[in-house]
C-alpha positions as CSV (number, residue, x, y, z in Angstrom):
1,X,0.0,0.0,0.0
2,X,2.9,2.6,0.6
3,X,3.9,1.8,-2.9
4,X,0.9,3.8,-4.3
5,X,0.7,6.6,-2.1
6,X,2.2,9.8,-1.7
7,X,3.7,12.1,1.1
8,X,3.7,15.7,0.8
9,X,3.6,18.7,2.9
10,X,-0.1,20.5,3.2
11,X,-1.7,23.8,5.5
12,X,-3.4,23.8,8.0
13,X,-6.8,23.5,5.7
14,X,-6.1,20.5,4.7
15,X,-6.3,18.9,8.8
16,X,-9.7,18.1,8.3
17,X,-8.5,14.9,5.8
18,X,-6.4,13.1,9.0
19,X,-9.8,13.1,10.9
20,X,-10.4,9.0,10.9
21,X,-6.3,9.0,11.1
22,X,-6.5,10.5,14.4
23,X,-9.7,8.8,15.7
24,X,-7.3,5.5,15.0
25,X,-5.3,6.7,17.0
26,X,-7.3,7.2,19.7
27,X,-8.7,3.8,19.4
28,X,-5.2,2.2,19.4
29,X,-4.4,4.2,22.6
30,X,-7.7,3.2,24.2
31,X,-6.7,-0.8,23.0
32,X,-3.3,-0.3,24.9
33,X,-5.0,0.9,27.9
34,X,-4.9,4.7,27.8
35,X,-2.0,4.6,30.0
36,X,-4.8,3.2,32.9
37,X,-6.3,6.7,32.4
38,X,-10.4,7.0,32.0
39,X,-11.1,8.4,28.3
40,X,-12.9,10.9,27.3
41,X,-15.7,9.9,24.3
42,X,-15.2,8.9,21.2
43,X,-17.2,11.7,19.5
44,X,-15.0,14.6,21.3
45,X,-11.4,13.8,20.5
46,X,-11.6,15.0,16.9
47,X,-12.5,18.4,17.8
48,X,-10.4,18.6,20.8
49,X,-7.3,17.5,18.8
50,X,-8.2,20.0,16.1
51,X,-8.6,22.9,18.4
52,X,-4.8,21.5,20.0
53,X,-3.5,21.9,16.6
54,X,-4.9,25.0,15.6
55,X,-2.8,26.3,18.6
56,X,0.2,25.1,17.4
57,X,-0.4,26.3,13.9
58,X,-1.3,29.9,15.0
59,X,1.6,30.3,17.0
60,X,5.2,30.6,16.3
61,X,6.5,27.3,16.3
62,X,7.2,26.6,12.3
63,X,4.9,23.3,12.5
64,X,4.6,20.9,9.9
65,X,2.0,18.9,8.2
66,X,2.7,15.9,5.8
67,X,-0.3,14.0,4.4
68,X,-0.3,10.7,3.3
69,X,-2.2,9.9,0.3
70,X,-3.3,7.0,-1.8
71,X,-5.3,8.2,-4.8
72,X,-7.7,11.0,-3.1
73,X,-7.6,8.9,0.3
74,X,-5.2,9.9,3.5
75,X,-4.0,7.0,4.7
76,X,-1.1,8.7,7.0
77,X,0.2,11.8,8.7
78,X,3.1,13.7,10.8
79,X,2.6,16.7,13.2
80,X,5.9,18.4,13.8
81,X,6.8,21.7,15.4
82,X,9.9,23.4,17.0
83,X,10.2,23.6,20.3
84,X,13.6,24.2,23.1
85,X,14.9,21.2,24.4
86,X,16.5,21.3,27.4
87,X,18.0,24.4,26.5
88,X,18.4,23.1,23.0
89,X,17.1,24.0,19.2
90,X,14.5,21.3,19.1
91,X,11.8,19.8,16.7
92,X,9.2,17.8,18.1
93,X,7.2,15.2,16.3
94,X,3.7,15.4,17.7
95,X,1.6,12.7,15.8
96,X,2.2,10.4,13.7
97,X,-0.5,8.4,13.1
98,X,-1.0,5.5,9.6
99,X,-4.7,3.6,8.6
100,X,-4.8,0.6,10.0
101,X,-5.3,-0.9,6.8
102,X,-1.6,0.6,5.8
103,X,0.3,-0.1,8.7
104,X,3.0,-2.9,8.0
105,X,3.3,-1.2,4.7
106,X,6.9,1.0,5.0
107,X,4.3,4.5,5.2
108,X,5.2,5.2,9.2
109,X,9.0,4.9,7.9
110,X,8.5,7.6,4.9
111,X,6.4,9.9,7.4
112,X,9.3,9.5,9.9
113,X,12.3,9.9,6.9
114,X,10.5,13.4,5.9
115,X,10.7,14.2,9.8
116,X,14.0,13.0,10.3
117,X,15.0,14.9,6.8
118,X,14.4,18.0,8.2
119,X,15.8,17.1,12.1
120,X,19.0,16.6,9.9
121,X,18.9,19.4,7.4
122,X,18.4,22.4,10.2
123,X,21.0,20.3,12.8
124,X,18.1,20.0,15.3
125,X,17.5,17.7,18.1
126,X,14.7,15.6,17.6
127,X,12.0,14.5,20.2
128,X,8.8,12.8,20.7
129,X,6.4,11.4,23.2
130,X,4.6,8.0,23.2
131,X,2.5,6.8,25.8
132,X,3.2,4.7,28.5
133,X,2.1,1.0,28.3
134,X,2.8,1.6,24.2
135,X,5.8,-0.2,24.1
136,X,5.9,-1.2,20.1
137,X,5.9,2.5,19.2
138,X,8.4,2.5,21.6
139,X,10.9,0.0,20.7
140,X,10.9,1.2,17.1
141,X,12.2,4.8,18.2
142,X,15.1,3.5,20.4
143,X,15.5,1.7,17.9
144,X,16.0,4.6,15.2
145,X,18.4,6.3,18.0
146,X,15.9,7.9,20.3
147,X,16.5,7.2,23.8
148,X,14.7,8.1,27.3
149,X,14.8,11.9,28.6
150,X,11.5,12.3,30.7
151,X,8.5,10.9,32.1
152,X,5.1,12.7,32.6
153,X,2.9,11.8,35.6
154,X,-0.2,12.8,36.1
155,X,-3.1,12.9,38.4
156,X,-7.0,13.5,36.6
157,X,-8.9,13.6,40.0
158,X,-11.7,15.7,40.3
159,X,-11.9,18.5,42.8
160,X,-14.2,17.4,45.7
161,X,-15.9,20.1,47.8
162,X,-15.8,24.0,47.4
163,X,-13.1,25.5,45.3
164,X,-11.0,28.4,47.5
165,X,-9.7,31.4,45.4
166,X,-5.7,31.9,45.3
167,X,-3.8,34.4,43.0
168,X,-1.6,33.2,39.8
169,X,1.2,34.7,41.9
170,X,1.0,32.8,45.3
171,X,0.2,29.3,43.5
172,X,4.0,30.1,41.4
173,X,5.6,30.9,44.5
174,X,4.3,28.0,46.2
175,X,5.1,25.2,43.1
176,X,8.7,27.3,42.7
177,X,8.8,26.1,46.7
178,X,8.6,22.6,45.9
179,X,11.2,22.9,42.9
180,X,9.5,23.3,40.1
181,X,7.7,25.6,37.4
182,X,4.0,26.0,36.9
183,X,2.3,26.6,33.4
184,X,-1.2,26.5,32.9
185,X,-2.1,24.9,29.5
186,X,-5.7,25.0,27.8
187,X,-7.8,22.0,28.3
188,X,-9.8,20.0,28.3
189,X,-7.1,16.6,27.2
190,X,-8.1,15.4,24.0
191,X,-7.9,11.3,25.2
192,X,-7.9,11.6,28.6
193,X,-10.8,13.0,31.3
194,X,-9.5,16.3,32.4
195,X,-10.0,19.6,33.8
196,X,-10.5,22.6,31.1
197,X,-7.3,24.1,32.6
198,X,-4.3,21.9,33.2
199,X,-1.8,22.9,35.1
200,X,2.1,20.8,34.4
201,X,4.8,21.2,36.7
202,X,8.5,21.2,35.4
203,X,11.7,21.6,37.1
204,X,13.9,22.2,33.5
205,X,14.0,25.6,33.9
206,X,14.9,26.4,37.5
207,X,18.7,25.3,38.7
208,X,17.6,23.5,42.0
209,X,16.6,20.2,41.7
210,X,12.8,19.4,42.2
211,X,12.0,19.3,46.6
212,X,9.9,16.0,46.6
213,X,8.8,16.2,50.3
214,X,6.9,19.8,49.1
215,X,5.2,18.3,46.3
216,X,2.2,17.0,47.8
217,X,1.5,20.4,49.4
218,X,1.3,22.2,46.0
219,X,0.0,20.0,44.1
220,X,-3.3,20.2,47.2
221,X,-3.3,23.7,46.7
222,X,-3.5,23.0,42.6
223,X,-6.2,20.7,43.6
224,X,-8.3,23.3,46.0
225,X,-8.2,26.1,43.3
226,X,-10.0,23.9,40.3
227,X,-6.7,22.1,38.7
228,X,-8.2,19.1,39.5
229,X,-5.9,17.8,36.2
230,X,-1.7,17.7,37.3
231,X,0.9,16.9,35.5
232,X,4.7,16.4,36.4
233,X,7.9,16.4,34.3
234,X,10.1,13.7,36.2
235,X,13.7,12.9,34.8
236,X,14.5,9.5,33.6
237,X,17.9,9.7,35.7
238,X,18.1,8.3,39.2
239,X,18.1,12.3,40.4
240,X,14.0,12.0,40.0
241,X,13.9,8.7,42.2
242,X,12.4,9.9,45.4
243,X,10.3,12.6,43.1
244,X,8.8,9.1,41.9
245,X,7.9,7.9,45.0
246,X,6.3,11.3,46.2
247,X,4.0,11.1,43.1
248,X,2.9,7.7,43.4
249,X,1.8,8.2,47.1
250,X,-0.2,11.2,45.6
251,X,-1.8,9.5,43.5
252,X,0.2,10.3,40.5
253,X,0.9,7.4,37.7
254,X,2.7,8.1,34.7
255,X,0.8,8.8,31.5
256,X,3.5,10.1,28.6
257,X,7.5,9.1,28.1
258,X,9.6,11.6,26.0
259,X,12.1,10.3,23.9
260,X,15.2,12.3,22.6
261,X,17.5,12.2,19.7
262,X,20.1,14.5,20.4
263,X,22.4,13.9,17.8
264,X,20.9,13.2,14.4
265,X,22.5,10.2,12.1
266,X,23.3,11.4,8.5
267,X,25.3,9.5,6.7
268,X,24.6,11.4,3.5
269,X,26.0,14.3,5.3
270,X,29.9,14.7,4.2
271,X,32.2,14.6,7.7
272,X,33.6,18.4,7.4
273,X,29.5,19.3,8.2
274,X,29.5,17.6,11.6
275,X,32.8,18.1,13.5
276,X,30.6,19.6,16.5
277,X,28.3,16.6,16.6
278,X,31.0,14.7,16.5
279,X,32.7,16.5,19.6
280,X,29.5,16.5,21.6
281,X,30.0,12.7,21.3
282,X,33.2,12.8,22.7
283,X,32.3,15.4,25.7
284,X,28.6,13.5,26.6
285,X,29.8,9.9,25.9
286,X,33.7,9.8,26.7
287,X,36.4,9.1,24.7
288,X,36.3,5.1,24.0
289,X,33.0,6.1,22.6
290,X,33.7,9.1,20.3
291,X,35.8,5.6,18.4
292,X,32.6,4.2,17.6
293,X,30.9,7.9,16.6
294,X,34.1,8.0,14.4
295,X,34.0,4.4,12.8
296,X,30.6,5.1,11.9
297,X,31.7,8.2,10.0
298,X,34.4,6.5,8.3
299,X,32.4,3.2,7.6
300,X,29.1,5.3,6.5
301,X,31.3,7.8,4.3
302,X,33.4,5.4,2.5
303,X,36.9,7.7,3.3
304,X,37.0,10.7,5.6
305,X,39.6,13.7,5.2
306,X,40.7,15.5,8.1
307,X,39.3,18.7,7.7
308,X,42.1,21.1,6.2
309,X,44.5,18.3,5.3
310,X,45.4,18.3,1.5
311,X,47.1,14.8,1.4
312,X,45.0,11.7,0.5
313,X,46.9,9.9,3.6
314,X,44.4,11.1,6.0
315,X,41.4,9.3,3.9
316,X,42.9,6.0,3.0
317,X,44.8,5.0,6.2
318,X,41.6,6.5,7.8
319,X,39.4,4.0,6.4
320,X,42.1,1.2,6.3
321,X,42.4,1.1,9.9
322,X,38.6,1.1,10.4
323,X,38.2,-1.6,8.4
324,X,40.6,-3.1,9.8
325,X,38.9,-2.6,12.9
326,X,35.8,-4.5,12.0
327,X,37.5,-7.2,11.1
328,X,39.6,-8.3,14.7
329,X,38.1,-11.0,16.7
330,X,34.8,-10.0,18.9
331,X,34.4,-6.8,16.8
332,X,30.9,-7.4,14.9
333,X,29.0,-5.1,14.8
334,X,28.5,-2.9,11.6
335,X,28.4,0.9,11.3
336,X,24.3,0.5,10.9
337,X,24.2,-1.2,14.0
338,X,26.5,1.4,15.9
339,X,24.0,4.0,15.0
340,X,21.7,2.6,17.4
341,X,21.7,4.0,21.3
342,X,23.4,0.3,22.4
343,X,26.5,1.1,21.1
344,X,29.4,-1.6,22.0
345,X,32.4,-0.2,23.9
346,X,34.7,-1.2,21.2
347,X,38.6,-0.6,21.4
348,X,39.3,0.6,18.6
349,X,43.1,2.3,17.7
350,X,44.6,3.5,14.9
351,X,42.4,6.6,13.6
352,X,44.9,9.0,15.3
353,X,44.2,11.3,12.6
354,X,40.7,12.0,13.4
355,X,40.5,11.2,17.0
356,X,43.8,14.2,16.9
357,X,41.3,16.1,15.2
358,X,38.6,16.2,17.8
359,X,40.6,18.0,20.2
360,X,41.1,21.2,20.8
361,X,44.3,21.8,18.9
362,X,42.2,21.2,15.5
363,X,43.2,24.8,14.1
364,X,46.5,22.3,13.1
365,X,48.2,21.2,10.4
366,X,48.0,17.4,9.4
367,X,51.4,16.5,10.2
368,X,50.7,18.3,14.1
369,X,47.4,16.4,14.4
370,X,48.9,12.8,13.1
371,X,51.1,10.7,15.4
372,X,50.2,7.5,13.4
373,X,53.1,5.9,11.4
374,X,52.9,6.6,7.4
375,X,52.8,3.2,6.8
């Protein structure tokens, strides 16, 4: 089926085409178990989801439709907008959604490549959130190189007894108390029974850590205002532990995982293009790894020059020695299969040239980076 169809870009006015896409959606979810949420109706996610859209098209965030089609039919579609991650220049992919007639058929993979295309094209980081409980959708982004960067839990209880009145300011100041952020985003949830004002607590923008033993208290002052829908950005790292614990003695359960690319895979991309992405390897991953980030480069790129050098040494021996790499005993794995977030420690030696060249002295000649034999 993904043989006959098409994917292109469209506005806005065409959203009304990925209706039955969405509503598929939604039924998948609900088949999964909603994340052990309570839904809302069938017959109001369409509308909700539009009016979540029309946000994000009206607003500043460069978002991006591609439609699927087969003859006059939509049979796909991808939702992407930019958004900062973690301080970073970041795209998010916010549906993605195929017919369930077409799924099997390669159209999710073409949806994700024009994603990824343009992830790679503007050097973004990449990002995307799949529900908890749907672990398919999940193994097939870590999988393409997405791995774990946040949880969101939430609590959907409805306020019982009289509402009290507090001011905007006083509810911050008390959240910022227990470590985090408050934002207020429109509601009501389009899957999930909630409050028409939802109020999501994050801790990425403030430089102390979240205060789990204060969490309950704001969260019961959330509650006695008419938030009666919370949500909390937890970490994946151990840091967000106790946070955890606090939440799930509220009442909190988690709801939403965000998965994060940081470095986007292009091996189309010629090695002189990605010397920083290369470098924040080495610096997040350490040095035994940056060997792997460079014998994917080499393996992927066929040769790779040291950036400046004019001699064809750097590119053969290069590539020689990376070969030569993949061929020693216990070495296996293929530059494909480095790309993934399991990379094998692998002890690798013999690219001098390029592992000279990720250092700080790479304003240097060839002969000054090199310290490998010219043999």
């Amino acid at each position: 089926m993904s043989a006959g169809a098409t994917v292109a870009e469209a506005g806005f006015e065409s959203i009304d085409v990925v209706a039955p896409l969405w509503e598929a959606l939604f039924d998948h979810h609900c088949s999964i178990g909603a994340a052990g949420f309570a839904v809302i109706p069938r017959e109001w996610t369409w509308s909700l989801r539009r009016a979540h859209y029309e946000r994000i098209f009206a607003g500043e965030a460069n978002a991006t439709l591609w439609v699927a089609r087969r003859e006059s039919t939509a049979v796909g579609y991808a939702v992407a907008f930019d958004e900062l991650i973690d301080g970073s220049e970041g795209r998010i992919l916010e549906t993605l959604s195929v017919a369930p007639e077409a799924r099997g058929s390669g159209l999710g993979t073409r949806l994700m490549a024009a994603f990824d295309g343009e992830v790679h094209r503007r050097g973004l980081v990449a990002a995307l959130d799949v529900m908890t409980g749907n672990e398919r959708a999940k193994s097939l982004y870590l999988r393409q190189g997405f791995e774990p960067n946040s949880e969101l839990w939430m609590r959907s209880r409805p306020a019982a007894g009289e509402v009290t009145e507090r001011t905007p300011a006083s509810l911050s100041e008390l959240v910022e108390r227990s470590g985090f952020q408050l934002t207020i985003v429109p509601g009501p949830d389009d899957t999930w029974q909630s409050s028409d004002r939802i109020a999501v607590l994050s801790a990425s923008a403030l430089e102390k850590g979240p205060n789990p033993p204060a969490v309950p208290r704001a969260v019961d002052a959330l509650q006695s205002v008419g938030y009666w829908t919370i949500q909390v950005d937890v970490p994946t790292s151990s840091s967000g532990v106790s946070l955890r614990a606090s939440l799930r003695a509220a009442g909190f359960a988690t709801c939403l995982e965000r998965l994060v690319r940081r470095l986007p895979h292009d091996p189309a991309r010629p090695i002189e293009n990605r010397p920083s992405a290369v470098r924040s390897w080495s610096r997040r991953l350490g040095g035994q790894v940056v060997l792997e980030a460079l014998l994917i480069v080499v393996a992927s790129d066929g040769g790779a020059r040291t950036p400046g050098c004019k001699s064809n040494w750097c590119a053969s021996t290069s590539t020689r020695r990376a070969s030569e790499a993949r061929q020693r005993p216990g070495v296996k794995a293929s530059a494909p299969e480095l790309r993934g977030r399991e990379r094998r420690h692998l002890e690798i030696v013999g690219l001098d040239c390029l592992g000279r060249w990720l250092s700080p002295t790479s304003g240097r000649n060839c002969h000054e980076r090199c310290s490998a034999p010219r043999s």
